[in-house]
C-alpha positions as CSV (number, residue, x, y, z in Angstrom):
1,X,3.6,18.9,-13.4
2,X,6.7,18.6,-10.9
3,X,7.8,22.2,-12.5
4,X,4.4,23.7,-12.3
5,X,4.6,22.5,-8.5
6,X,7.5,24.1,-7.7
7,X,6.4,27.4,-9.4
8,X,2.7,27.6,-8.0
9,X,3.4,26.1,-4.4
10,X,4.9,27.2,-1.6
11,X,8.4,27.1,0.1
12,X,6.9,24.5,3.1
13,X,6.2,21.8,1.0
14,X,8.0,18.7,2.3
15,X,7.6,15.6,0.7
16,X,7.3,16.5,-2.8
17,X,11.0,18.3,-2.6
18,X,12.4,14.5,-1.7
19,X,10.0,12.3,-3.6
20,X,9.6,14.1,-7.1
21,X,7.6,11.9,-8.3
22,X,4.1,11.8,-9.8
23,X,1.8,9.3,-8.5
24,X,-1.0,8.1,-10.6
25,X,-2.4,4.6,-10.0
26,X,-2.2,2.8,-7.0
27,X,-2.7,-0.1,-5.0
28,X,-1.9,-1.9,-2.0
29,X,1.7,-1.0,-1.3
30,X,2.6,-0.6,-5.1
31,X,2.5,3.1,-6.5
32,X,2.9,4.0,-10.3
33,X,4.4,7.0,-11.4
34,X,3.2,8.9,-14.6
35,X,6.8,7.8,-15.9
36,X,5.6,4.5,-15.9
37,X,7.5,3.3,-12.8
38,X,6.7,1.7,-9.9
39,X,7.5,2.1,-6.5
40,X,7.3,0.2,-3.1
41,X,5.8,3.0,-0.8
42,X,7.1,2.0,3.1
43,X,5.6,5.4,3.3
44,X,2.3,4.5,3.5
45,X,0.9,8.5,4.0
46,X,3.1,8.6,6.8
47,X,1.3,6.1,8.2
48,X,-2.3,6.8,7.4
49,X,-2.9,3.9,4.8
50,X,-2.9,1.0,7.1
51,X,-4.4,-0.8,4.3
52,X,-2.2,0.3,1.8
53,X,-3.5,2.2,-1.4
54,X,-7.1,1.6,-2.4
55,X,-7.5,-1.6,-0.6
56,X,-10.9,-2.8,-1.7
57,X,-12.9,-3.1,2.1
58,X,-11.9,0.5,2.1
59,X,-13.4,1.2,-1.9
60,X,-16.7,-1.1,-1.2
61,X,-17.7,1.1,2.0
62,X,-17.1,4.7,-0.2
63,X,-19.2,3.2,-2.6
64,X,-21.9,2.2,-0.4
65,X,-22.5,5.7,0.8
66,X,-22.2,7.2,-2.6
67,X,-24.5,5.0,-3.7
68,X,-27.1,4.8,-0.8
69,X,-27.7,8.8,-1.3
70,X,-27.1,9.8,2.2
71,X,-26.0,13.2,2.9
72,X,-21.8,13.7,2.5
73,X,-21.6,16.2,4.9
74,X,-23.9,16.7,8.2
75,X,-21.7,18.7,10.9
76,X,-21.9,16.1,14.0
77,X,-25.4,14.8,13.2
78,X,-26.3,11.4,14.3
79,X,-25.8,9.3,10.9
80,X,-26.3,5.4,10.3
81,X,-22.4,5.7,8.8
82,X,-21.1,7.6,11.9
83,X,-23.2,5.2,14.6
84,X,-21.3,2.2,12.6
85,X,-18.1,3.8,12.9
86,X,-17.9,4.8,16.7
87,X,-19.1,1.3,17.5
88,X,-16.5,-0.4,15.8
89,X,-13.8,2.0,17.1
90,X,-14.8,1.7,20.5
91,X,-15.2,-2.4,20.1
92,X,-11.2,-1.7,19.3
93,X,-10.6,0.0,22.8
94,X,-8.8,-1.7,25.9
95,X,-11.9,-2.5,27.9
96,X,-11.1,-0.5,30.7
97,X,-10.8,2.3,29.1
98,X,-14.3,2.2,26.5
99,X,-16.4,1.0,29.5
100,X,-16.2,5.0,30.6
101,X,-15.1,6.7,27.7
102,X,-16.6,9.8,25.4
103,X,-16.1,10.6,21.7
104,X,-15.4,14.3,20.3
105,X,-15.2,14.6,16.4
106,X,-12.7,17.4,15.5
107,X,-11.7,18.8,12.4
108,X,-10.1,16.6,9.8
109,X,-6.1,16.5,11.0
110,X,-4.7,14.8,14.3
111,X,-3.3,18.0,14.9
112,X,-7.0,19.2,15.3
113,X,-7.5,16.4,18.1
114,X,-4.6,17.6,19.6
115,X,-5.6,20.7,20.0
116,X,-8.9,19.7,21.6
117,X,-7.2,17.0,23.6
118,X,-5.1,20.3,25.1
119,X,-8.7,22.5,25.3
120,X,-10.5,19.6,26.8
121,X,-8.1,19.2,29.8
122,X,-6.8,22.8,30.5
123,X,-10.9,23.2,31.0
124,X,-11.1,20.1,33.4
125,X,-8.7,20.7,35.5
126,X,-8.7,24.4,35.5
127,X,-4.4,24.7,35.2
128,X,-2.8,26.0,32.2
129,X,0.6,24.0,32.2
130,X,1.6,21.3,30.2
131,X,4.5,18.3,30.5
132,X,5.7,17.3,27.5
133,X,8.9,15.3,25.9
134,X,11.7,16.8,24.0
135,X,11.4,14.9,20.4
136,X,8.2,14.3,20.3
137,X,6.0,15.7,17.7
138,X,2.0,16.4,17.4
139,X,1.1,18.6,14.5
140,X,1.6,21.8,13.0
141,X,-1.2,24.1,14.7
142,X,-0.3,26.1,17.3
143,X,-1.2,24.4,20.5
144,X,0.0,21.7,19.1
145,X,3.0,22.4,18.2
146,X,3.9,24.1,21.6
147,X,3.7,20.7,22.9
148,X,6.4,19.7,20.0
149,X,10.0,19.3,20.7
150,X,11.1,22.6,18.6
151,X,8.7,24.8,20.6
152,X,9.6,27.0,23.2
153,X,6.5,28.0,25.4
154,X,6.7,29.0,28.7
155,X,3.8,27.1,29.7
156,X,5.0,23.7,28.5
157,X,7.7,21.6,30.7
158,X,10.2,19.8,28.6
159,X,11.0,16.0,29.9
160,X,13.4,14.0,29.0
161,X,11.9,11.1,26.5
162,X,14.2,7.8,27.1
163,X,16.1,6.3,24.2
164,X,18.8,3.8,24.0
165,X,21.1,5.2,21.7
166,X,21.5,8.8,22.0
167,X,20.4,8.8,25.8
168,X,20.6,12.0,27.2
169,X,21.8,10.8,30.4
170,X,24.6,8.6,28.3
171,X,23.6,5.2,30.1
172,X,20.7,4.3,28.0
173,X,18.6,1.0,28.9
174,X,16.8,0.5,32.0
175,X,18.6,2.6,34.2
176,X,18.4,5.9,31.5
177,X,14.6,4.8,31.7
178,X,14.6,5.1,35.5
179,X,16.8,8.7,35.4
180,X,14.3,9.7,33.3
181,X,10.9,9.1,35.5
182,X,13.2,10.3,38.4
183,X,14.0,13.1,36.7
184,X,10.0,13.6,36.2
185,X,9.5,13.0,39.8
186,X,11.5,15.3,41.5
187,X,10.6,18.6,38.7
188,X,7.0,17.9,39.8
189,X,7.2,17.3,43.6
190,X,10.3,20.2,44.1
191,X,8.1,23.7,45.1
192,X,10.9,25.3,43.4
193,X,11.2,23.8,40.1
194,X,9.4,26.6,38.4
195,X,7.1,24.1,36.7
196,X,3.7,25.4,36.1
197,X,0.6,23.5,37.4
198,X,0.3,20.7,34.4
199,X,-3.3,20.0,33.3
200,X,-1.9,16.9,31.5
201,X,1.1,14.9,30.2
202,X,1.2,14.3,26.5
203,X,3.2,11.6,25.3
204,X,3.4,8.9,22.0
205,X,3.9,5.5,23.0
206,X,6.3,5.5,20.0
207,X,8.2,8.9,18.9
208,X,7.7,8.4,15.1
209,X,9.1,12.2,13.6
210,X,11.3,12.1,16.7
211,X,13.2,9.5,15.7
212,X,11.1,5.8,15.5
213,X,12.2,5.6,19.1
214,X,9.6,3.2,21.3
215,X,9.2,4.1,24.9
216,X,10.3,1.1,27.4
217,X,7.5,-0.1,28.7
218,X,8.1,-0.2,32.5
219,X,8.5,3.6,31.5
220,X,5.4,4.2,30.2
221,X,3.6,2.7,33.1
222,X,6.1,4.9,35.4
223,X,4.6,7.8,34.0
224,X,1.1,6.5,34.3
225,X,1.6,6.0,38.2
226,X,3.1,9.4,38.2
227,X,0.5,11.2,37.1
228,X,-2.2,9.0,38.1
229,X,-0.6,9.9,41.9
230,X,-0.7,13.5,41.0
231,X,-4.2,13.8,39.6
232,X,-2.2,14.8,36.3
233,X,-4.3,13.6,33.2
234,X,-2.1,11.5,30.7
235,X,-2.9,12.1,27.0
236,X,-1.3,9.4,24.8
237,X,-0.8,10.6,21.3
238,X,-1.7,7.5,19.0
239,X,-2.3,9.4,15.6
240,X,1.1,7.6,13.9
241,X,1.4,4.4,16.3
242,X,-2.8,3.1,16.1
243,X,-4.6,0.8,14.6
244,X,-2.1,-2.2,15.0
245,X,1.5,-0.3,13.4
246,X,2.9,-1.2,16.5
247,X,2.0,-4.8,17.1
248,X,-0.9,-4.1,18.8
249,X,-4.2,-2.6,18.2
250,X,-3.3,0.9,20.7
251,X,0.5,1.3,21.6
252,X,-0.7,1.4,25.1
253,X,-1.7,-1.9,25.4
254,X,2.5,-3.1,25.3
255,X,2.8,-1.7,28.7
256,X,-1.0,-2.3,29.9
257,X,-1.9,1.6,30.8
258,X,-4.9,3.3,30.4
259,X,-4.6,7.1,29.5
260,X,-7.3,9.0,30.5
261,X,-7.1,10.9,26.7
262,X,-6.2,8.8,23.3
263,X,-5.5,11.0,20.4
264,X,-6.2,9.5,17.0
265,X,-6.5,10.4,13.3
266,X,-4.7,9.0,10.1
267,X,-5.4,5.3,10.2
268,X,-8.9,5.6,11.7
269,X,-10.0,7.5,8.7
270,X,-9.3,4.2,6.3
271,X,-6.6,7.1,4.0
272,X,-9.6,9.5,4.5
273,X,-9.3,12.6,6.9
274,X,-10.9,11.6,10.2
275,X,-9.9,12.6,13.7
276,X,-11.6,12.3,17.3
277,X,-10.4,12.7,21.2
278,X,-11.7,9.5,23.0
279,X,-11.6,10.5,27.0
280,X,-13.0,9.4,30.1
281,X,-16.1,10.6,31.0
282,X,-14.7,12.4,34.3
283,X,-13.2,14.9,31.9
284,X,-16.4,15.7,29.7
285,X,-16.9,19.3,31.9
286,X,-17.1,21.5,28.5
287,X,-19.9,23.5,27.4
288,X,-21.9,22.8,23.9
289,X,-20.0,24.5,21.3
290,X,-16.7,24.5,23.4
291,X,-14.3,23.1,20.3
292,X,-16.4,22.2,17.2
293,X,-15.3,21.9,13.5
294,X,-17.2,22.4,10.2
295,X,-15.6,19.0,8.6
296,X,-16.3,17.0,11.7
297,X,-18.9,14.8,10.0
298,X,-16.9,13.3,7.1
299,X,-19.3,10.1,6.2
300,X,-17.1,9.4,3.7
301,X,-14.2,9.1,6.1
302,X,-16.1,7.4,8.7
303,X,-17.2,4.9,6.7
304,X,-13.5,4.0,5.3
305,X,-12.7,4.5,8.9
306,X,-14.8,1.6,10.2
307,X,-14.2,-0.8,7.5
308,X,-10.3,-0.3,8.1
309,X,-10.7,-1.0,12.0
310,X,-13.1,-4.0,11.2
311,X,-10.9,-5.3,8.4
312,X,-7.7,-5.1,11.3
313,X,-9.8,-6.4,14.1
314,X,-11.1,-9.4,12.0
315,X,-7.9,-10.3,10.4
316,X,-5.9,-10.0,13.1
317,X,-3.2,-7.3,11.2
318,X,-2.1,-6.3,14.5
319,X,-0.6,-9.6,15.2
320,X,0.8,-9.8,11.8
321,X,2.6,-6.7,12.3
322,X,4.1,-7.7,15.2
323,X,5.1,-10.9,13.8
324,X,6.8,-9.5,10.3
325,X,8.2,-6.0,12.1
326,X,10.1,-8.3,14.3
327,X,11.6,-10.4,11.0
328,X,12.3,-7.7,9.4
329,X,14.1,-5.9,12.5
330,X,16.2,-9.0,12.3
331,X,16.7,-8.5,8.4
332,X,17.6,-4.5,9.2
333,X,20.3,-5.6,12.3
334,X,21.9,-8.4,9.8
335,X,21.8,-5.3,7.1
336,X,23.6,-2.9,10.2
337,X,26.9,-5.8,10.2
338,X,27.9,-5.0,6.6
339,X,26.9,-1.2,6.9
340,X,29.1,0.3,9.7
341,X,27.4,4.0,8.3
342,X,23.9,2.3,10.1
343,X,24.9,3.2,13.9
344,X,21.3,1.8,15.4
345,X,18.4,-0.5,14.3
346,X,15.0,0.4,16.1
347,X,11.0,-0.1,16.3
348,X,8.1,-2.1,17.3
349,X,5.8,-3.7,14.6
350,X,5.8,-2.0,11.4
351,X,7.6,1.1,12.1
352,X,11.4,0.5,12.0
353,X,14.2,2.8,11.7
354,X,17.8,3.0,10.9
355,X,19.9,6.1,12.2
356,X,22.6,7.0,9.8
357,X,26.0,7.8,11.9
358,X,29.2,10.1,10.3
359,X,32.3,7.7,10.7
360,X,34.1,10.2,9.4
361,X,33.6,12.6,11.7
362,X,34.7,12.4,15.2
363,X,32.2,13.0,18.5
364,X,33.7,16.2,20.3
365,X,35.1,15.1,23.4
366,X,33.1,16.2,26.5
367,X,34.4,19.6,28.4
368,X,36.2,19.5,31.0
369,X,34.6,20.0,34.4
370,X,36.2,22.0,36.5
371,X,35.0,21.5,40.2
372,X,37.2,23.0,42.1
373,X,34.2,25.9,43.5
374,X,31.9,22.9,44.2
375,X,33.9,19.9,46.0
376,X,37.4,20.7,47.3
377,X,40.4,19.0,45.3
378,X,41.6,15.5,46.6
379,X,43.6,15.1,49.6
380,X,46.9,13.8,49.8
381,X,49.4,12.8,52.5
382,X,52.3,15.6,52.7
383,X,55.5,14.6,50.9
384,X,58.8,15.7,52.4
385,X,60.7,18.1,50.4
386,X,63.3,20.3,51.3
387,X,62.6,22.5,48.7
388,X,59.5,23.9,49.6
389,X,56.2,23.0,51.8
390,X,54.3,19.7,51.7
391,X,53.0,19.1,47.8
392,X,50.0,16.6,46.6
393,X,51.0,14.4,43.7
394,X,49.7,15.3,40.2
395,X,46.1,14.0,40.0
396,X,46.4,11.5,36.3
397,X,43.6,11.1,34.6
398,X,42.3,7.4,33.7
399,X,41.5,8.0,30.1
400,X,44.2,10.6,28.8
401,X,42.8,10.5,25.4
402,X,40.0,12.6,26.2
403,X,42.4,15.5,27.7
404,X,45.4,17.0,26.8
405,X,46.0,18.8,30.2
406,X,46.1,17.6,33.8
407,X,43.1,17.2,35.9
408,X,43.0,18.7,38.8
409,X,38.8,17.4,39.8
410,X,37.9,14.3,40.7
411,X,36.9,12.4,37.6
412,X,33.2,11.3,37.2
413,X,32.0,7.8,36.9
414,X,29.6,8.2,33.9
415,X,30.8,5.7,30.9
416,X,31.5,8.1,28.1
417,X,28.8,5.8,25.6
418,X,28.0,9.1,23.0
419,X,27.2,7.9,19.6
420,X,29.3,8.8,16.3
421,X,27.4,12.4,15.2
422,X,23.9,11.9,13.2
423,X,24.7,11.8,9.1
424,X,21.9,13.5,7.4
425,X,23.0,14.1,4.3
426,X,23.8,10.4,3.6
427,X,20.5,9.5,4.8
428,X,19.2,12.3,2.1
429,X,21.3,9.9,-0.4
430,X,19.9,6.7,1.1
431,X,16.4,8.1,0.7
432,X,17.2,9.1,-2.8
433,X,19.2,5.5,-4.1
434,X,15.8,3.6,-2.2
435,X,13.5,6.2,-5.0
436,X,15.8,5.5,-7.9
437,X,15.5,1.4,-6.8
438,X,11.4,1.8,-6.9
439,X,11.2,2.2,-2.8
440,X,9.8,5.3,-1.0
441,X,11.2,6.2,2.3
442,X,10.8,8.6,4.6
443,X,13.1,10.2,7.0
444,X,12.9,11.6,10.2
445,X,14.5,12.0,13.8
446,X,16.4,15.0,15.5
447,X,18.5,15.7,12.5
448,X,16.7,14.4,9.9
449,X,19.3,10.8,9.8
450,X,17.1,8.1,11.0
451,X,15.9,6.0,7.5
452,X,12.1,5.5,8.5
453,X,10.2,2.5,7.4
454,X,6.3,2.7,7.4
455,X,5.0,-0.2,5.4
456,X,1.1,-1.2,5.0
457,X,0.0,-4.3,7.4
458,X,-0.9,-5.9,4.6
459,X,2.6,-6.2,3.3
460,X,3.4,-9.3,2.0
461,X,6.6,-11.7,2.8
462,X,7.8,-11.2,-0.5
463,X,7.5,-7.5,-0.6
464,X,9.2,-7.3,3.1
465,X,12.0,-9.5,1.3
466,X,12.1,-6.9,-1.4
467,X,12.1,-3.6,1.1
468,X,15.3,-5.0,2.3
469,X,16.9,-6.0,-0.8
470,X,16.5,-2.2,-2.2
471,X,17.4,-0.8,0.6
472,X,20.8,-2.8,0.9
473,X,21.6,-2.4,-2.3
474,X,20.5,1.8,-1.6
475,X,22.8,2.3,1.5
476,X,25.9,0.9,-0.5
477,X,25.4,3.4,-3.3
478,X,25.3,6.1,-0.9
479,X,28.1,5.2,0.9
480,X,30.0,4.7,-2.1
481,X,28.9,8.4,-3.0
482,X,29.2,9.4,0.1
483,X,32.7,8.9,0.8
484,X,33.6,10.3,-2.9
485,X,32.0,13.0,-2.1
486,X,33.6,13.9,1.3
487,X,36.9,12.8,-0.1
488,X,36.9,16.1,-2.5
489,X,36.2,13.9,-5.8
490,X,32.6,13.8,-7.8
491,X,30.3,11.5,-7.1
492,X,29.9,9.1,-9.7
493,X,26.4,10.5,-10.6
494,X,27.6,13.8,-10.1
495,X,26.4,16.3,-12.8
């Protein structure tokens, strides 16, 4: 079957080139291959099964509607199954925000509910620009994936998402947070930044492809008050982070905002394809027939979908994820002592990340700045010598490591706090000892080096206990490999 795949499909598959594997049975978070082994999957459909694999809420409320007769597919007819399932997703909802709020139904991806989310307010507001964060990512359709950090579209205005670690003002913390939202500021109010009108701000509480990199939350209400100021509407992109993976039931609710767009899919289908645009009513200016879909209706998928939300509402999963994520981010930062290779330990809930650093391989030192055409070199007081005019001492620089000339500017005050450089191929063999060890990972971040961890809320104490036991035991046998490999000898598992 694996060779049959590679012959038949195409060059863009992505997860069947890292995870050959050939899943038949399932259930809850353990997946059997047809080799007979088993896996623990902290993949989770990247982050669709919030349930895990064929939980049974999920299997009773498919069987119901096969059973009952009722139609499987009805466009965006009114249905008992759909009435059931908007009602329960908007009993989920912060208050605030379902008291005023309207429901489209979209095709089946979150990428389709992106796109509408980017149709809905370009026609509301009547402006064509769009702010949006390098990292983040929201689908793979066009629209979508101008609003993506790999895009380059004229009408889209790249901000700068804050992170800790590799922060790109090299402070990190608070402070990067605030450069950041400054930074925002002063593009948007400056007549002469070149940024188009923005009909909206699209953001994800948590950047999950970008990295597993949660936005601080004084941030996040920063850009709220930003764009609430600005008549700017703020789409928050919740397909990865809903539905309690972060701790909560929305990722908005940390910091207390109300968007005036959610974007949601993957969880809300209950592992079935669902996804909608919830918005406030304000925005609901487009015509009948202005984005529709043929596979809007999915009863099937609506009907997962609201036993899944119930089933996390009732049990309080969100809590529970909030509870264990922060156990096992302890487990992962004790893990990070013995591993020097694991350069940061991040996420909120269940959605945790390690980033994979090159020791080997030294950080470039920054270039020297020469600002001798901007600010006029440093004054001295004359020295008398009878040799020639008045002469200013030799400027020495504080950290001669980092040069191997004289300075002649004034040095800057910026602590040089750069990270060792991303390792991506030992995070390919991390990802590869965690399959061999029976635990699927996935990977993502900016160059494909952050270790991403996605487990079901239902996860278990003992299987959290195991995740981090396999994975241990994974990053030493990449290492080992690792630094056989870039020493010039064969891996031991070398063919």
């Amino acid at each position: 079957m694996l060779r049959r795949q590679s012959a038949r499909e195409s060059a863009a598959r992505t997860y069947a080139r890292a995870l050959p594997i050939v899943p038949v049975r399932a259930r809850g978070m353990t997946i059997e291959g047809a080799d007979g082994q088993r896996y623990l999957d902290c993949l989770s459909g990247a982050g669709t099964l919030a349930l895990g694999h064929n939980h049974p809420v999920v299997l009773e409320a498919i069987r119901s509607v096969l059973d009952s007769g009722a139609p499987l597919h009805v466009l965006d007819l009114a249905t008992p199954v759909k009435d059931a399932f908007t009602t329960e997703l908007f009993r989920t909802l912060p208050p605030a925000f379902a008291d005023r709020a309207r429901i489209q139904f979209c095709g089946p991806a979150g990428t389709d509910a992106v796109e509408a989310a980017l149709k809905l307010v370009r026609t509301a507001t009547g402006r064509e620009g769009l702010l949006a964060f390098t990292g983040a990512y929201h689908g793979m359709t066009a629209g979508a994936l101008e609003a993506s950090g790999g895009a380059r579209d004229v009408r889209v205005t790249r901000l700068p998402y804050p992170q800790d670690y590799r922060c790109p003002f090299g402070i990190g913390g608070p402070d990067g947070a605030e450069l950041a939202a400054r930074w925002t500021e002063n593009l948007l109010d400056d007549s002469k930044s070149g940024v188009p009108d923005p009909a909206a701000m699209i953001l994800e509480p948590v950047q999950g492809e970008g990295g597993v990199l949660p936005a601080p939350d004084a941030w996040l209400r920063r850009m709220r008050d930003i764009t609430a100021a600005r008549g700017i509407p703020l789409i928050a992109d919740e397909v990865q982070t809903g539905v309690g993976r972060t701790g909560a039931f929305w990722a908005v609710e940390h910091s207390g905002i109300v968007p005036d767009v959610l974007v949601l899919s993957k969880a809300i289908g209950g592992s079935l394809p669902l996804a909608v645009v919830v918005y406030h009513d304000d925005l609901d200016v487009w015509p009948p027939g202005a984005h529709a879909g043929t596979f809007r209706g999915n009863q099937l998928a609506m009907a997962a979908g609201a036993a899944t939300l119930a089933y996390v509402r009732e049990n309080r999963l969100a809590e529970r994820a909030a509870t264990l994520g922060a156990r096992m981010l302890t487990g992962l930062r004790s893990l990070a002592v013995d591993h020097p290779c694991v350069g940061d330990v991040r996420g909120r809930g269940l959605m945790l990340g390690l980033e994979l650093v090159d020791l080997e391989r030294a950080q470039p030192a920054p270039p020297t700045r020469h600002l001798d055409s901007l600010t006029p070199p440093p004054t001295y007081g004359p020295t008398t010598d009878p040799a020639g005019p008045p002469k200013a001492p030799q400027y020495q620089h504080p950290h001669p490591h980092r040069h191997n000339h004289p300075q002649r500017h004034q040095p800057h005050s910026l602590p040089d706090t750069r990270p060792h450089p991303p390792a991506p191929e030992l995070a390919a063999a991390v990802q590869r000892e965690c399959l061999r060890r029976g635990l699927i990972v996935e990977l993502g971040g900016r160059h494909s080096s952050v270790v991403r961890l996605l487990p079901p809320l239902t996860i278990t104490d003992e299987q959290a206990t195991a995740v981090l036991d396999r994975l241990a035991d994974a990053l030493t046998a990449a290492e080992r490999s690792h630094r056989r490999t870039t020493d010039g000898r064969l891996a031991p598992d070398h063919p």
